[in-house]
TORKOL-4160 file (C-alpha; in steps of 0.2 Angstrom, whole numbers, padded with zeros to 4 digits, m for minus):
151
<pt num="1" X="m0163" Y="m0385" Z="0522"/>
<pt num="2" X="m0166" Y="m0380" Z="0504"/>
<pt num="3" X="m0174" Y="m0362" Z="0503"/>
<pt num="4" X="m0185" Y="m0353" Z="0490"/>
<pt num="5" X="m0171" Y="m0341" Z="0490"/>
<pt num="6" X="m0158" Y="m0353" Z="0483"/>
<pt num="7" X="m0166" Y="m0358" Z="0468"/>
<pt num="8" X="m0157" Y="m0352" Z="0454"/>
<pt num="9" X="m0169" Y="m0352" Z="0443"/>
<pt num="10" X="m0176" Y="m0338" Z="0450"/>
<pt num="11" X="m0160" Y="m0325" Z="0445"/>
<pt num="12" X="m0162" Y="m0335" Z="0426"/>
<pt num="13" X="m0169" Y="m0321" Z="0414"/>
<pt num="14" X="m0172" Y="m0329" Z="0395"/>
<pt num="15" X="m0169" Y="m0314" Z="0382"/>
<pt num="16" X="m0183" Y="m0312" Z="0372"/>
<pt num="17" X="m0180" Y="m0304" Z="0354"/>
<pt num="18" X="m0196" Y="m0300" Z="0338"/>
<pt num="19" X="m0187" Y="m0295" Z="0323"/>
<pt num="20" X="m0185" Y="m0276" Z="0321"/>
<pt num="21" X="m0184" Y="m0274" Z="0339"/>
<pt num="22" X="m0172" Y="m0275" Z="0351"/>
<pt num="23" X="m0171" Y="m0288" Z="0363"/>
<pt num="24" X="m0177" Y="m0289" Z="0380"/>
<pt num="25" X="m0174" Y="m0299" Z="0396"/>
<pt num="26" X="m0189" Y="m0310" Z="0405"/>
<pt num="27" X="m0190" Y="m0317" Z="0422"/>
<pt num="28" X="m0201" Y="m0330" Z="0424"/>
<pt num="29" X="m0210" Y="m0319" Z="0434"/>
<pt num="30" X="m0213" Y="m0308" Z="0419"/>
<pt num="31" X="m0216" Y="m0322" Z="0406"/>
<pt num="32" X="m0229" Y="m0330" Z="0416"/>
<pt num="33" X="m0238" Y="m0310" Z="0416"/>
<pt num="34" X="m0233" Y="m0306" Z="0434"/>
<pt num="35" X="m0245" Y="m0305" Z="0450"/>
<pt num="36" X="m0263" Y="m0305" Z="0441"/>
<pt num="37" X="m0258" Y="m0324" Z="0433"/>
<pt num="38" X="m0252" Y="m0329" Z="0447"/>
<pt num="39" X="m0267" Y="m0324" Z="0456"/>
<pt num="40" X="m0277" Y="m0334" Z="0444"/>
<pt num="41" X="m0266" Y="m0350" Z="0445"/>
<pt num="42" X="m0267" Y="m0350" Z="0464"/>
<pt num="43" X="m0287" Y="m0347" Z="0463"/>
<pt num="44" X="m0287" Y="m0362" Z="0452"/>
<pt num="45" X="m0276" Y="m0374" Z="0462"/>
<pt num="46" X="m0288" Y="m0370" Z="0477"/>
<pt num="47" X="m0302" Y="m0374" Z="0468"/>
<pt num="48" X="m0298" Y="m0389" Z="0464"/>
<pt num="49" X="m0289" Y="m0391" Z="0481"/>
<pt num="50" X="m0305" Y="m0388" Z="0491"/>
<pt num="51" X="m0315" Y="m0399" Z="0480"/>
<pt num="52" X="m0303" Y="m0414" Z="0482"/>
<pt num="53" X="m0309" Y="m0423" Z="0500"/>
<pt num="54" X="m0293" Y="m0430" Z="0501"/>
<pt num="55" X="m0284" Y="m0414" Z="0502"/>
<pt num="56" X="m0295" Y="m0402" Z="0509"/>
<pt num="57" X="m0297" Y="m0407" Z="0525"/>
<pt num="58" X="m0280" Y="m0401" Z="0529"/>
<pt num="59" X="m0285" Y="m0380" Z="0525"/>
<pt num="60" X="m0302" Y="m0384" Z="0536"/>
<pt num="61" X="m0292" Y="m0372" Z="0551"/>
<pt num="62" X="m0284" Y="m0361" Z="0538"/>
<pt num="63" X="m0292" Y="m0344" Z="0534"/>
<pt num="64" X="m0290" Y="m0348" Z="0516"/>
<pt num="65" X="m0287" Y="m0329" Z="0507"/>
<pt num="66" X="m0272" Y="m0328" Z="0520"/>
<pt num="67" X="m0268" Y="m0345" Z="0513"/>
<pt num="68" X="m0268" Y="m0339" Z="0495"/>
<pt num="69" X="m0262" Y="m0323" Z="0497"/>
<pt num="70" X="m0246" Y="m0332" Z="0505"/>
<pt num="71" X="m0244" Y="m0345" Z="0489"/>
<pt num="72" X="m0247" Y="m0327" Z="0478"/>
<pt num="73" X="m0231" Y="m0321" Z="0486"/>
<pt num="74" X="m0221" Y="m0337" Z="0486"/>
<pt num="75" X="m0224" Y="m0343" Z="0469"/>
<pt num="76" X="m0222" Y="m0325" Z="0462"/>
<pt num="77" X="m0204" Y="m0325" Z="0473"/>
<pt num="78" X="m0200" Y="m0342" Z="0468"/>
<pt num="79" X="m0201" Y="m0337" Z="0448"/>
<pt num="80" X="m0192" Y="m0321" Z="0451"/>
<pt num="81" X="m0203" Y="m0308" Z="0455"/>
<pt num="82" X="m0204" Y="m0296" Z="0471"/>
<pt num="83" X="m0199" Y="m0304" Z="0485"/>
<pt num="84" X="m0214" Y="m0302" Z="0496"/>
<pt num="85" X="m0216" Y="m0317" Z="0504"/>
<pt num="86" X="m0215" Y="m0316" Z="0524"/>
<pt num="87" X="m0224" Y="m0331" Z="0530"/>
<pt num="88" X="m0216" Y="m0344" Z="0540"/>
<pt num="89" X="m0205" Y="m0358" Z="0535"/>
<pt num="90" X="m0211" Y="m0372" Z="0526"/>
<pt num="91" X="m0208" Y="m0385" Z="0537"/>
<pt num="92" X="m0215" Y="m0375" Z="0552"/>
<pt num="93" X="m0230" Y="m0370" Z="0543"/>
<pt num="94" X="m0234" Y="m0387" Z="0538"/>
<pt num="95" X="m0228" Y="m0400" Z="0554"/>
<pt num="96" X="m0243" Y="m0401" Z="0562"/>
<pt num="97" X="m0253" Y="m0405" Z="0548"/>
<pt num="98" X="m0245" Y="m0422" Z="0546"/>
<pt num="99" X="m0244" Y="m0421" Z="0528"/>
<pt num="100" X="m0245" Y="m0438" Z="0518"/>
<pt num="101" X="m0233" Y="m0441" Z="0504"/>
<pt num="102" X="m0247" Y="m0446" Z="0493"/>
<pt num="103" X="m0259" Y="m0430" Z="0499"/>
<pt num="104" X="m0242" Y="m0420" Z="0496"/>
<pt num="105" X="m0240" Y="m0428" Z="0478"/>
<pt num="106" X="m0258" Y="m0425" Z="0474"/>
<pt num="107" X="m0257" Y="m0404" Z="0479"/>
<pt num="108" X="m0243" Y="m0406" Z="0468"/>
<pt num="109" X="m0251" Y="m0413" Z="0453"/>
<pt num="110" X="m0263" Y="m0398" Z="0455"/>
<pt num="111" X="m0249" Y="m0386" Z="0457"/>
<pt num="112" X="m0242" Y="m0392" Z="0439"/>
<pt num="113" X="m0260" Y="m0393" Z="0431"/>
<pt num="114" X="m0265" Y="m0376" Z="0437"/>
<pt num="115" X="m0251" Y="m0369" Z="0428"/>
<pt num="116" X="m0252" Y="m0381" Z="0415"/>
<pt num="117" X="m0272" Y="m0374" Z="0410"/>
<pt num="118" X="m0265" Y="m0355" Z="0413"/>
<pt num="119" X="m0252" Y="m0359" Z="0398"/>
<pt num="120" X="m0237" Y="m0357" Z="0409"/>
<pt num="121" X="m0221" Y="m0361" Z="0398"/>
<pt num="122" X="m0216" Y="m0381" Z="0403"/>
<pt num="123" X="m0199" Y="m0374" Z="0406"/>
<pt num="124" X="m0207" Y="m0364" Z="0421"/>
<pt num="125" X="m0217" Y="m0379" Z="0426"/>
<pt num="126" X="m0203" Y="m0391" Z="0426"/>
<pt num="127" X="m0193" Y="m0379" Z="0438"/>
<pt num="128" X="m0208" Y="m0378" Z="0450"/>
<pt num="129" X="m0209" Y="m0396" Z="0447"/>
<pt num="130" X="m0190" Y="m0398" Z="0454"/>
<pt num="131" X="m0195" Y="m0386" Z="0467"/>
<pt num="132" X="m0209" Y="m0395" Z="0475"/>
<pt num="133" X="m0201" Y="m0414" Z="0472"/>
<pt num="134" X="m0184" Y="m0404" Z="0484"/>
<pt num="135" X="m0197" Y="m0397" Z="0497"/>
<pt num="136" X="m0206" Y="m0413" Z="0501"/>
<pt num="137" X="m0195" Y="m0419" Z="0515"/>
<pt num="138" X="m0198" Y="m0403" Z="0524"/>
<pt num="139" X="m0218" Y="m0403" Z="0521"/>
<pt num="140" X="m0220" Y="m0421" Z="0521"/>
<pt num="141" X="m0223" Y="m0432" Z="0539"/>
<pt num="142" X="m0213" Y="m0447" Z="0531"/>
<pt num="143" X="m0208" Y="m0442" Z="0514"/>
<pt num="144" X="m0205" Y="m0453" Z="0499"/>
<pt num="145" X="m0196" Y="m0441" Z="0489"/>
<pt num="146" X="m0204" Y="m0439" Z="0469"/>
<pt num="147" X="m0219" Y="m0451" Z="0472"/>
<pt num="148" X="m0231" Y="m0446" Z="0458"/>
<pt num="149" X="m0227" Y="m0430" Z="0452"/>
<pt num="150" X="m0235" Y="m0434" Z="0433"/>
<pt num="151" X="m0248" Y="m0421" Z="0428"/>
């Protein structure tokens, strides 16, 4: 089973250089401007998460700030930032929902269009983008592996 931890992107740092100063290394993590945006995308994705009635009905059990703070510490671990998160693995947390590849597809699309509105670099995106498309078999019921991932 593929793990947050073995995403390489996560280690990548991009040097990042303005003239007349010396250059510094980035994570993603620190590109993206560390907890407080992450905070923001994952507010966004469950807005649009719980207003979707497609989607929502499988978080109606879930104490939703557990939820989010979960997805805080996952997505900041995933771009290379503390490594925080403690929660259970993917496909244990998710089995008994019975996941739909479609449903899983459309969270997706949120995923990428709440990073998308919070200007996150499309390089970062894309690796998300990779990252979710590798996880579906684990999440997903019956997965059909990259169905619908366009924002």
């Amino acid at each position: 089973m593929l793990l947050i931890e073995e995403v390489k992107y996560s280690n990548r740092r991009r040097v990042m250089s303005t003239p007349g100063y010396p250059a510094q290394s980035l994570s993603p993590y620190e590109r993206v401007g560390g907890v407080k945006a992450i905070q923001s995308v994952v507010d966004h994705l469950y807005f649009l998460i719980m207003r979707d009635e497609q989607v929502k009905r499988y978080f109606n059990q879930a104490y939703l700030p557990s939820v989010k703070a979960h997805m805080v510490k996952l997505l900041s671990q995933l771009l290379g930032g503390p490594r925080e998160y403690t929660g259970r693995e993917l496909d244990d947390a998710h089995r008994h929902l019975c996941i739909e590849p479609e449903h899983y597809a459309r969270v997706g699309r949120y995923v990428l269009a709440s990073l998308l509105v919070h200007h996150v670099p499309e390089d970062i995106v894309e690796v998300v983008k990779d990252v979710l498309v590798a996880h579906e078999e684990v999440i997903v019921a019956a997965p059909r592996t990259g169905v619908g991932w366009s924002v």
